[in-house]
C-alpha positions as CSV (number, residue, x, y, z in Angstrom):
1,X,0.0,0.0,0.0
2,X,1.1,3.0,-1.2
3,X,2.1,5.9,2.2
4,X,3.8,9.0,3.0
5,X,7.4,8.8,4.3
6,X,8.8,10.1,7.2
7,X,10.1,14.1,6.6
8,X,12.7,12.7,9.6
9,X,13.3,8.8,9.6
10,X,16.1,8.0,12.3
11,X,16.8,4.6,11.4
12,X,18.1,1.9,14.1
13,X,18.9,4.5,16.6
14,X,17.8,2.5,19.3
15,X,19.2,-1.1,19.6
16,X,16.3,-3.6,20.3
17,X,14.0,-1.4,20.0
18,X,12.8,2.4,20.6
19,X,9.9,2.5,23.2
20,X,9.0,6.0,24.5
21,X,9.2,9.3,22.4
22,X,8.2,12.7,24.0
23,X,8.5,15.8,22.2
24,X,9.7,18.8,24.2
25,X,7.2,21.6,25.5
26,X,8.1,24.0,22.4
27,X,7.9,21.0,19.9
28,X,11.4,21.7,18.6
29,X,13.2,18.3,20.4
30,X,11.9,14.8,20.6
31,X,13.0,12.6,23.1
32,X,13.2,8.6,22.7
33,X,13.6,6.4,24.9
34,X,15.2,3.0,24.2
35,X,15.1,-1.0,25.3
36,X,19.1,-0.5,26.5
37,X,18.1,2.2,28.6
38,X,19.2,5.1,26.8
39,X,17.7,8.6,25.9
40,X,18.4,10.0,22.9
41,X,17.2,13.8,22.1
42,X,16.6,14.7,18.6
43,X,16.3,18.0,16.3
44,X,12.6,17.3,15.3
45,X,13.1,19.6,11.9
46,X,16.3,18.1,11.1
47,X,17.0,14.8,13.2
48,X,19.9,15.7,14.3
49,X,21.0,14.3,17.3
50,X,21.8,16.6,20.5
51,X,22.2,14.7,23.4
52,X,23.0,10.9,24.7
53,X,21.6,10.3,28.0
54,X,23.0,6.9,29.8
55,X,19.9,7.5,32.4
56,X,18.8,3.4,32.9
57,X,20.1,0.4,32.1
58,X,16.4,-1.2,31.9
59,X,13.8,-0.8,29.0
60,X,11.9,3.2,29.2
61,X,8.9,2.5,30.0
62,X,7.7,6.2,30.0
63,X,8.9,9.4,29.0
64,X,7.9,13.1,29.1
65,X,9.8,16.7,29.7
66,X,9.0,18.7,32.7
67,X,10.5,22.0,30.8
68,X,12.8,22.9,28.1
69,X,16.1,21.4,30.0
70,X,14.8,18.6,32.2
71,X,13.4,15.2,31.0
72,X,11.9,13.0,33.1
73,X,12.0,8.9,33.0
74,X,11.0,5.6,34.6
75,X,12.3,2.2,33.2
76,X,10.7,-1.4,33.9
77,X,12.7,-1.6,37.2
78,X,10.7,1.5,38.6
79,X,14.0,4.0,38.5
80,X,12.5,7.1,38.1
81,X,14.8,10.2,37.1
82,X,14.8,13.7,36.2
83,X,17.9,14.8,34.4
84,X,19.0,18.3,33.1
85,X,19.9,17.5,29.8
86,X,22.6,20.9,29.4
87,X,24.1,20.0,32.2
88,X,23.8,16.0,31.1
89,X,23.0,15.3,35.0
90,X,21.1,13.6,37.7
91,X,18.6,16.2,39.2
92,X,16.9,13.3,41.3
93,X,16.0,10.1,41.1
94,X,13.4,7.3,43.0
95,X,12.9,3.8,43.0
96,X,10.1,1.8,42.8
97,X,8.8,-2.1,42.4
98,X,9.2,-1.6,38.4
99,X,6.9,0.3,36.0
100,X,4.6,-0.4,33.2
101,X,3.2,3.3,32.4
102,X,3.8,7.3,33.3
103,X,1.5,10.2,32.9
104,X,2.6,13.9,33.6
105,X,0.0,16.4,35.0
106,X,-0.5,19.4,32.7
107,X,1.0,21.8,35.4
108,X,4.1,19.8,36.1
109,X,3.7,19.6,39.2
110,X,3.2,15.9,39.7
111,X,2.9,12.7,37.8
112,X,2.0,9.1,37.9
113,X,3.6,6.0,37.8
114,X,1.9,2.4,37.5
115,X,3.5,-1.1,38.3
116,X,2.0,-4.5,39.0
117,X,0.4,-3.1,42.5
118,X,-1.1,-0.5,41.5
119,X,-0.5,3.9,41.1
120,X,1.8,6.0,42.5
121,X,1.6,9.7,42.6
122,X,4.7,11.2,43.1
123,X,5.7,14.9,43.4
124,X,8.2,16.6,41.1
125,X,10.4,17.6,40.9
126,X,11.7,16.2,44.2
127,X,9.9,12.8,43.3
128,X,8.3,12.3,46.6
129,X,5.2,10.1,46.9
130,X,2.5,11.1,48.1
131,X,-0.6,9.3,47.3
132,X,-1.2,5.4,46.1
133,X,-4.1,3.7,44.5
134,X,-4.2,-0.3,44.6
135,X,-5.1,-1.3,41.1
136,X,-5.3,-4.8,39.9
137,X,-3.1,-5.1,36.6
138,X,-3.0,-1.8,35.7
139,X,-1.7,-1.7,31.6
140,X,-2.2,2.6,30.9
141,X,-2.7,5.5,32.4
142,X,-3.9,9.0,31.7
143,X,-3.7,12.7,33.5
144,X,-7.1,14.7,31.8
145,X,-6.0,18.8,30.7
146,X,-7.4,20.2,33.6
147,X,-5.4,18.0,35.6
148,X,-8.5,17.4,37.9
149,X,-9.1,14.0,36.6
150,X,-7.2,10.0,35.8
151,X,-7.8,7.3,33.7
152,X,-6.7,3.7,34.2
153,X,-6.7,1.1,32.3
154,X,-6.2,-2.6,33.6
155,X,-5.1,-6.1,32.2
156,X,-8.3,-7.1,33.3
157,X,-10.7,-5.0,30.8
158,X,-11.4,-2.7,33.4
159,X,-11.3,1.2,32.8
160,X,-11.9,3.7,35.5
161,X,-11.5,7.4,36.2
162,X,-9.7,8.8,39.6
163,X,-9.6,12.2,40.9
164,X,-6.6,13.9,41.2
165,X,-5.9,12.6,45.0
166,X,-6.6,8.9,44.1
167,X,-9.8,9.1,46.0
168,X,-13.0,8.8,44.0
169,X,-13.1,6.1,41.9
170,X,-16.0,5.8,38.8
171,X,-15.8,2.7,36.6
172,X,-16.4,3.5,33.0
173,X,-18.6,1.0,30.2
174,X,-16.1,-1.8,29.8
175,X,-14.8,-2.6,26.5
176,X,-14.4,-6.0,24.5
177,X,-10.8,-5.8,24.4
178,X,-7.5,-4.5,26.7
179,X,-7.7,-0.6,26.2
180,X,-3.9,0.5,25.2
181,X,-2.5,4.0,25.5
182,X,-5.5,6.2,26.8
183,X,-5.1,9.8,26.2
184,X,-7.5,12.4,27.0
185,X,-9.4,14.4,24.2
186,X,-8.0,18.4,24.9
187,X,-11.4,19.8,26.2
188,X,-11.3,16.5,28.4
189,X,-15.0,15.2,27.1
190,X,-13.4,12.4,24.9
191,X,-11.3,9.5,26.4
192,X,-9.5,7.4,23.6
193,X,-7.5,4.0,23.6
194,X,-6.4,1.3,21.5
195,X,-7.5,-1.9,21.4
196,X,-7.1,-5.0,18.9
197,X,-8.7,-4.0,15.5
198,X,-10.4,-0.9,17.0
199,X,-10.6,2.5,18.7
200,X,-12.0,2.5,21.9
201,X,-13.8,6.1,22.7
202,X,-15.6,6.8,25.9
203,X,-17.6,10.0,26.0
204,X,-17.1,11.1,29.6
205,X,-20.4,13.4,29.4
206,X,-23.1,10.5,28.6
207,X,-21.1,7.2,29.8
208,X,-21.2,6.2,26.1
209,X,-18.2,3.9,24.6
210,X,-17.7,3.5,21.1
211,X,-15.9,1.0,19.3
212,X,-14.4,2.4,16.0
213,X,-13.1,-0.2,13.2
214,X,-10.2,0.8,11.8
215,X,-7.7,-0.6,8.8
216,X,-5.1,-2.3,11.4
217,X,-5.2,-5.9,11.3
218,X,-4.3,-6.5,15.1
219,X,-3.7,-4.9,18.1
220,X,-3.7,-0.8,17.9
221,X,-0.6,-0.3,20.6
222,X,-0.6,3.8,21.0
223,X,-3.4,6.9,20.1
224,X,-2.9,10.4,20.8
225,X,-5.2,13.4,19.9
226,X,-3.9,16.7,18.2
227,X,-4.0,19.7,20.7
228,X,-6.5,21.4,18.6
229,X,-8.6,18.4,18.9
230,X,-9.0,18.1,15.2
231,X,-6.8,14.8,14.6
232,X,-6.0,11.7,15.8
233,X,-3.3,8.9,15.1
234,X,-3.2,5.5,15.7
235,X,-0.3,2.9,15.9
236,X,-0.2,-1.1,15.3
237,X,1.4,-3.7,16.5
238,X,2.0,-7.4,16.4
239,X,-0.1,-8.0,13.1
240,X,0.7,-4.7,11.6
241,X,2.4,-1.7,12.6
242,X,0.5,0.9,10.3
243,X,0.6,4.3,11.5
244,X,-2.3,6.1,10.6
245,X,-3.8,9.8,11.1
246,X,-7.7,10.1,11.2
247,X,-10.0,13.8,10.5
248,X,-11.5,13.5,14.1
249,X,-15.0,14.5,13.1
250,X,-15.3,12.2,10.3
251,X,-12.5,9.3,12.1
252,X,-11.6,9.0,8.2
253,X,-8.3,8.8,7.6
254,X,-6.2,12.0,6.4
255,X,-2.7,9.9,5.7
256,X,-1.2,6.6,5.4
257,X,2.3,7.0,7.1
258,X,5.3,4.7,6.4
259,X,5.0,1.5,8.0
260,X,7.6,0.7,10.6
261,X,9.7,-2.8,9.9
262,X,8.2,-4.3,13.4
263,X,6.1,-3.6,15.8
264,X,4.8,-0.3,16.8
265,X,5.6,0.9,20.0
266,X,4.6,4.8,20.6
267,X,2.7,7.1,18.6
268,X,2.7,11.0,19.7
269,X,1.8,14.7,18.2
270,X,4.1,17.7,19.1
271,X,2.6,20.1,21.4
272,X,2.1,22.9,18.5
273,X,0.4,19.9,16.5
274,X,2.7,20.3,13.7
275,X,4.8,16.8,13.7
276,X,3.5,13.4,14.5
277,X,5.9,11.2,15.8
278,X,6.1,7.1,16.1
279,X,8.4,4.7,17.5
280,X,9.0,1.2,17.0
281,X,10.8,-2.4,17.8
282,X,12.8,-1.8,15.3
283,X,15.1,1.2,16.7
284,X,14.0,4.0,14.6
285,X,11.7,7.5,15.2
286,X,9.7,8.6,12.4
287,X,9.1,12.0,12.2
288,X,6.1,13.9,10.1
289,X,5.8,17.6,9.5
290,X,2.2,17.9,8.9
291,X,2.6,21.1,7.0
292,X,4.6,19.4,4.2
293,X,2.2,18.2,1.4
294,X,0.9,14.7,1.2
295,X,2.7,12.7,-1.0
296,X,2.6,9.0,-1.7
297,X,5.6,6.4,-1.7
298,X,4.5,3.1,-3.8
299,X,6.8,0.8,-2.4
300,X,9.0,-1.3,-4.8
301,X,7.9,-5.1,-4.9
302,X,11.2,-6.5,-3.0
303,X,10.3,-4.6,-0.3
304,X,7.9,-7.2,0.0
């Protein structure tokens, strides 16, 4: 099938696989994460690379920037960091009983991290904890724009929204599937996840989940939503790893983007909603400038 390549594609850059991206808050960096540990920061116009950060020594399993010099990161043994990527040091660090999932609040001034017993909210930048919330099996989590709201996800099928102390706990309409990567729509009315085949979208206002086919032939890994609300990309993996980037009124999709060699890890729009980013098994970052024109790549048969 015919797709647009990348505008960026950093091939291989992260051996055995590239997990976590996060662009920075002015959406001219992308971080990535990789399975050895590593951080890599990235020009996202250019690709050039800025900085190596040797910050674990375990798979990132989550990835975001508290400003325009510190990144924050937590690997599958539950180190947690912040680092000061000009000064290339340790700002602070935590430890806890390994991590499947973070989630920054919008203000920075907290986030969460989720292993096998359930959520921790820790402050930053000190990285204290300060709240937890037993969750069985807990797979994604989600901070909501106002920062007044979380959503969980669970191993389970179960899907639930916290308040911001951990307290209150609503369950939402279950879905027929494990709901991947949940991500909060930006007026905070939408909640949106992958699942195998489908999007899974809860309407917060009415309790109403809907199930959206979509062209991936297995399990859609990572969504995210376009600040302006007005788009929406999806990532596959195991069957397919097709990136794809939907009109969010019409959930038609706008572009087919290059196909990653394996599975799809991590699929993210910039902060200024001009590049989409994805990440994959195979190492590499894509990068998409979303104000370049659409233009299709037929791919050669050997490719095949």
């Amino acid at each position: 099938m015919a797709t647009q390549a990348p505008n960026v594609d950093l091939a291989r850059v992260h051996e055995s696989g590239a997990w976590r991206i996060a662009f920075d808050p002015g959406s001219q960096r992308i971080a990535s994460g990789g399975y050895r540990g590593k951080i890599k920061i990235w020009s996202a116009e250019d690709g050039d690379e800025l900085y190596v950060l040797d910050a674990h020594q375990k798979p990132v399993t989550g990835l975001g920037w508290l400003d325009e010099r510190q990144v924050v990161s937590v690997d599958s043994s539950g180190l947690l960091v912040v680092n000061n990527i000009d000064a290339r040091q340790q700002v602070a660090s935590a430890q806890f009983s390994g991590a499947i999932d973070m989630a920054i609040a919008p203000d920075r001034a907290w986030l969460l991290v989720i292993n096998a017993s359930g959520i921790n909210k820790v402050s930053l930048p000190a990285l204290e904890l300060t709240a937890q919330y037993p969750f069985e099996s807990p797979l994604s989590v989600a901070v909501s724009h106002s920062g007044e709201r979380v959503a969980v996800s669970s191993a389970t099928g179960h899907v639930s929204l916290l308040d911001a102390g951990l307290k209150q706990r609503v369950e939402l309409k279950r879905p027929s599937r494990k709901a991947r990567d949940l991500v909060f729509s930006p007026d905070d009315k939408l909640l949106l996840a992958g699942g195998w085949f489908r999007l899974l979208v809860w309407q917060l206002d009415t309790d109403r989940l809907v199930e959206q086919a979509t062209e991936h032939l297995g399990k859609v890994n990572s969504v995210d939503i376009s600040p302006d609300g007005a788009r929406w990309v999806s990532l596959g993996r195991d069957t397919d790893s097709q990136l794809l980037l939907y009109d969010a009124s019409s959930l038609q999709v706008e572009r087919r983007l290059q196909t990653h060699e394996l599975c799809g890890q991590r699929a993210r729009f910039s902060p200024n909603g001009r590049y989409v980013a994805s990440s994959s098994d195979d190492g590499s970052v894509h990068i998409y400038d979303l104000h370049a024109p659409y233009r299709l790549t037929v791919p050669y048969l050997e490719d095949y």
